[in-house]
C-alpha positions in Angstrom: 104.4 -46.6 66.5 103.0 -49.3 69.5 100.5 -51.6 68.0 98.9 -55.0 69.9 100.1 -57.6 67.6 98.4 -60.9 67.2 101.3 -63.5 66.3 98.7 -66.5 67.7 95.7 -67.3 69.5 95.7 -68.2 73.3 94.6 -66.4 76.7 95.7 -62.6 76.9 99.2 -62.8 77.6 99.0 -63.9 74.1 98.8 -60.0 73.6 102.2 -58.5 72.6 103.1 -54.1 72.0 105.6 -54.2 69.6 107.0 -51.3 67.8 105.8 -51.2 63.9 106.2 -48.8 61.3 103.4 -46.4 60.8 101.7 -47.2 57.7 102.6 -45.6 54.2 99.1 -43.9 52.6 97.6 -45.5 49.8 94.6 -44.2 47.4 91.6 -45.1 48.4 92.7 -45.0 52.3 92.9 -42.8 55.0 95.4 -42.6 58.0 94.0 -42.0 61.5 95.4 -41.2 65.0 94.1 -43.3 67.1 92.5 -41.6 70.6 90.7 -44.3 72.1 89.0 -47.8 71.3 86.6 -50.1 73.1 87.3 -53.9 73.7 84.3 -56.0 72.1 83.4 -59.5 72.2 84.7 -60.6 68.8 88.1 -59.1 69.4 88.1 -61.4 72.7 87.1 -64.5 70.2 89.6 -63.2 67.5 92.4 -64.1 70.3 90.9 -66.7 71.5 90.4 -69.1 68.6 89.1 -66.8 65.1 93.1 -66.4 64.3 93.4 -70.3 63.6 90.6 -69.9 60.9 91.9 -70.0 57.5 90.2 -66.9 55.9 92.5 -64.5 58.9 96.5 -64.4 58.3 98.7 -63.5 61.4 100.1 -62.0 62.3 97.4 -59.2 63.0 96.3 -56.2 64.4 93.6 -56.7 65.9 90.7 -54.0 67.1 87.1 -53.8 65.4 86.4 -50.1 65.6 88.5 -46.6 67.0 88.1 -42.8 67.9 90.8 -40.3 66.5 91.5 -37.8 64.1 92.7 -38.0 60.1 96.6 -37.3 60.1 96.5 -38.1 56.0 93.2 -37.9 54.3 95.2 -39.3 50.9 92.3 -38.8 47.7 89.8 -39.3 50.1 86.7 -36.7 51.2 88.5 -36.1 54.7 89.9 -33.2 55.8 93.4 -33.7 58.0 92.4 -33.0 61.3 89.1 -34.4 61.2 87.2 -36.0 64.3 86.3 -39.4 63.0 85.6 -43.1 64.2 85.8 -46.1 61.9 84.3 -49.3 62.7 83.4 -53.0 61.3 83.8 -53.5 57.1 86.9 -56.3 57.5 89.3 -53.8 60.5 91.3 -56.2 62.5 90.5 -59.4 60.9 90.9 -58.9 56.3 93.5 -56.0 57.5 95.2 -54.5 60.2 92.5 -52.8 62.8 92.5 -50.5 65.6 95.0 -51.5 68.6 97.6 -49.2 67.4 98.6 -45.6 67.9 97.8 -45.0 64.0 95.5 -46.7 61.8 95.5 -46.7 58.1 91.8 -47.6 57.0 89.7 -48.0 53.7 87.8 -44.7 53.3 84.9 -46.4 53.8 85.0 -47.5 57.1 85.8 -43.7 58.4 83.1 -41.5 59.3 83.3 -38.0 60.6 81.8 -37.4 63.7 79.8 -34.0 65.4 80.1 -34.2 69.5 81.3 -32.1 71.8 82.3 -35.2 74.1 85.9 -36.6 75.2 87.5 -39.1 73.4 87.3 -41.8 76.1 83.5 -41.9 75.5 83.5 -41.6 71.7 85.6 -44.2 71.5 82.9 -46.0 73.2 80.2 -45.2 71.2 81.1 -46.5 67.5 80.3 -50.4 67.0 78.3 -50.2 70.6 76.2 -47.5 70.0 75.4 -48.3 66.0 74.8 -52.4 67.0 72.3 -51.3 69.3 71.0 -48.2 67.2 70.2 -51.0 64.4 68.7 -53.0 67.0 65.9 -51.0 67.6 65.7 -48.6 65.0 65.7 -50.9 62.0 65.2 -54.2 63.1 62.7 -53.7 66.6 61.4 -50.6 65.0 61.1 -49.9 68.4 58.9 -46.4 69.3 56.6 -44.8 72.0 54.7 -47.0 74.1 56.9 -50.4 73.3 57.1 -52.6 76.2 61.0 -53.5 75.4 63.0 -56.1 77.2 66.7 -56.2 76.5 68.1 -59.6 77.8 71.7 -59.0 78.9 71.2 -55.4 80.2 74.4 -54.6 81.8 76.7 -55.7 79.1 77.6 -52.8 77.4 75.2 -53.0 74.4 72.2 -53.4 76.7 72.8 -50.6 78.4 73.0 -47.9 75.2 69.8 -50.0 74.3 68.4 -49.2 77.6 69.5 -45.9 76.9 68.0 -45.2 73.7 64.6 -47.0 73.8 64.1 -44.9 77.0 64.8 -41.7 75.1 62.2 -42.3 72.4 59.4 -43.4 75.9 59.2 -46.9 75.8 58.9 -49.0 79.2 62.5 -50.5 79.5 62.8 -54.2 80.6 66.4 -55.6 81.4 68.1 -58.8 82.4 70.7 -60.0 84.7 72.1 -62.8 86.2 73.1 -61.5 89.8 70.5 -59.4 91.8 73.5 -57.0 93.1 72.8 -55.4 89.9 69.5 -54.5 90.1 69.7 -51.2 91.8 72.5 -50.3 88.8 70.2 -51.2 86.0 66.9 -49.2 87.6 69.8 -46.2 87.8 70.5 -46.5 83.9 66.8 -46.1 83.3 64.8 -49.9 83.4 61.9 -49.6 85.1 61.8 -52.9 85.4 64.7 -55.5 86.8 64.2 -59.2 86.2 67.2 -62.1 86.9 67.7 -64.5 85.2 67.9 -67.4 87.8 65.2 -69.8 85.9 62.5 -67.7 87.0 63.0 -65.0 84.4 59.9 -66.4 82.6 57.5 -65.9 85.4 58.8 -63.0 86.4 57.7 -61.2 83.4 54.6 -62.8 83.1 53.5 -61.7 86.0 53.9 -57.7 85.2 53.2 -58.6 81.4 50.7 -61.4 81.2 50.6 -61.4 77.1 54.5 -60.7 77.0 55.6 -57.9 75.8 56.1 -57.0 72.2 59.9 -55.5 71.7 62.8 -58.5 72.8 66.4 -57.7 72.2 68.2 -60.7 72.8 71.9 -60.3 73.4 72.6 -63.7 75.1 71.9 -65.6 71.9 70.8 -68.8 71.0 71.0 -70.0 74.6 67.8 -68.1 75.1 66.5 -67.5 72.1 63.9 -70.3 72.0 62.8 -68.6 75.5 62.8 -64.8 74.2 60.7 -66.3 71.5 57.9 -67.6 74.3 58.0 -64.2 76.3 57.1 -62.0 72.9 53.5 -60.7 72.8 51.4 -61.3 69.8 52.6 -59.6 66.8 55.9 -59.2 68.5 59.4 -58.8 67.5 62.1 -60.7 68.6 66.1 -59.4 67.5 68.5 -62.1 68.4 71.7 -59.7 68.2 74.5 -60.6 70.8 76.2 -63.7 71.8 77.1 -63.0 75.5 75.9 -67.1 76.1 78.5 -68.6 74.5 76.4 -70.7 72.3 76.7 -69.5 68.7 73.5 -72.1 66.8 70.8 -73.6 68.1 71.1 -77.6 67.5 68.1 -78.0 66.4 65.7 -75.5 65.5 61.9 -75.8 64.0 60.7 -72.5 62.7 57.3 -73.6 62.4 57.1 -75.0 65.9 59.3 -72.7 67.8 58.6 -69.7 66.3 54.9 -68.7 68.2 52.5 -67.5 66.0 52.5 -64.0 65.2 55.5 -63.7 66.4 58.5 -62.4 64.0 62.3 -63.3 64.3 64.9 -60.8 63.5 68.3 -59.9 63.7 71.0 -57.5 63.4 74.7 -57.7 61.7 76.9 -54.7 62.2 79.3 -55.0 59.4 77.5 -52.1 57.2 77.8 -48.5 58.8 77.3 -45.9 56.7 77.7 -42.1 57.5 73.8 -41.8 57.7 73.4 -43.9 60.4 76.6 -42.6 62.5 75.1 -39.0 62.0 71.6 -40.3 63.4 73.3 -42.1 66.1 75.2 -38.7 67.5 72.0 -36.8 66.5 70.6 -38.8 69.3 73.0 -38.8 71.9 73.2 -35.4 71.8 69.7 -34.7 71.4 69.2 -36.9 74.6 72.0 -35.7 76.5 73.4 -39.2 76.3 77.3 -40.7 77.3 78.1 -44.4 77.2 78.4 -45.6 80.5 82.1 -47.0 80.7 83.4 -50.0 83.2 86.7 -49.3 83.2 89.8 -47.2 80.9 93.1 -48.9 80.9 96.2 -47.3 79.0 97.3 -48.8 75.8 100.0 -50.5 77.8 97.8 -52.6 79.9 95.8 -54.1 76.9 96.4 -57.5 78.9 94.3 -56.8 81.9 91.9 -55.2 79.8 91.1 -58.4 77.9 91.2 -60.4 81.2 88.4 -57.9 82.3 86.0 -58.6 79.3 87.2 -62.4 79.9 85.9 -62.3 82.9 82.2 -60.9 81.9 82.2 -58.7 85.7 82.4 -55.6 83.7 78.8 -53.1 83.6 79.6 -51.1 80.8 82.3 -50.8 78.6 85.7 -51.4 78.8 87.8 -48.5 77.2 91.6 -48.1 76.2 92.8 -44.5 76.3 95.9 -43.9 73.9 97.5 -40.5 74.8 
């Protein structure tokens, strides 16, 4: 089978296919086919500099989370021929992950999936769509009527949170750094467009004088100290993503730069279960909802699809297609 081997970390080129052996079944894991996968962030960070760290051993296959069907369920509760994806729990990083035409993956990490929608977009649903599912449903415990503001709107996470705290009728707030992408946000569904060009604070201020009480932060630290300021009274604030680069805040006083009444949260997606992935498609086909995809490359062009996401220009997510 092709697979993207990691042999060391660099810029993409660093990226090789080589021609592996599928992987033999063993108890306790299950063999998939791999359809399609999304590049994320920590894949990007993976190559860039995570495969020096001592806890990863290349070489690796790398990839976080895939779409595809069981091929050998082994002893496990899947049936061969299964729709499935498989996400977070150690793929790509403790074992061998998803950039590969087959997959073999602790049960665990597999969940079967109900959708009537093309493999290009479930394999752009899985870590996307349950990161920003927790987001709001467990740690926002966002509902009718919040006034939510997701800071990083057009990366692909903000814009299934767009999508989903739209579908359950709360006023949508989103944030981005060039105003040629205002008229593409309002179209996703925020009703309200601010950029973030230093002015972001009085920009919302001026529409939300108390702030408002539901912040998503996916630019991270950078901005967190910021989010904190913008949150009304008794609001939440889930510092989830890292799209700033920064990963800790060098100094950081909870007492004096958390405001009062406000609470601090956050999300890590390593924990799906098959609950949660069966509330997440629950919803997007309740709502009628698709991810909304920058770009698909073939598995062959894996290179240019990391220089994208290198290059943060992408609205949306970035897809490879395996067929």
């Amino acid at each position: 089978m092709k697979a993207v081997v990691l042999h060391k970390t660099g810029k993409p080129e660093v990226l090789s296919i080589r021609e592996v052996p599928i992987p033999e079944v063993i108890p306790g894991w299950v063999l998939v086919k791999v359809r399609a996968f999304g590049i994320n962030r920590s894949e990007l960070m993976m190559r860039q500099f995570e495969g020096n760290a001592s806890y990863i051993n290349l070489p690796r296959i790398i990839g976080i989370e895939c779409a595809g069907e069981i091929v050998d369920p082994s002893d496990s509760r899947f049936r061969k021929g299964q729709k499935v994806v498989a996400l977070m729990g150690g793929m790509g990083r403790t074992f061998n992950g998803s950039y590969s035409e087959y997959a073999l993956l602790p049960e665990k990490n597999v969940f079967t999936i109900d959708t009537n929608l093309d493999w290009t977009e479930i394999g752009a649903i899985p870590e996307t769509y349950f990161t920003a599912y927790g987001s709001l449903f467990d740690s926002l415990q966002i509902k009718t009527g919040d006034k939510f503001f997701v800071r990083g709107g057009t990366s692909a996470l903000g814009l299934a949170a767009i999508q989903m705290a739209r579908s359950v009728g709360a006023t949508v707030l989103a944030s981005t750094r060039k105003e040629s992408n205002i008229n593409f946000l309002e179209a996703q569904g925020a009703e309200y467009v601010l950029v973030d060009d230093g002015t972001l604070p009085q920009q919302l201020l001026s529409s939300f004088p108390l702030g408002v009480n539901k912040i998503l932060d996916l630019i991270g630290p950078s901005t967190l100290l910021e989010s904190l300021k913008l949150s009304a009274y008794h609001g939440i604030v889930c510092s989830t993503g890292m799209l700033g680069k920064k990963g800790s805040l060098n100094i950081f006083d909870p007492i004096k730069d958390i405001p009062n009444g406000v609470y601090l949260t956050g999300f890590f997606s390593n924990y799906p279960n098959q609950k949660i992935i069966d509330e997440i498609f629950n919803l997007i086909r309740t709502y009628n909802l698709h991810p909304v995809i920058a770009k698909v490359f073939s598995f062959d062009d894996i290179v240019s699809a990391h220089n994208m996401a290198e290059g943060n220009e992408a609205n949306g997510k970035i897809e490879i297609r395996i067929d």
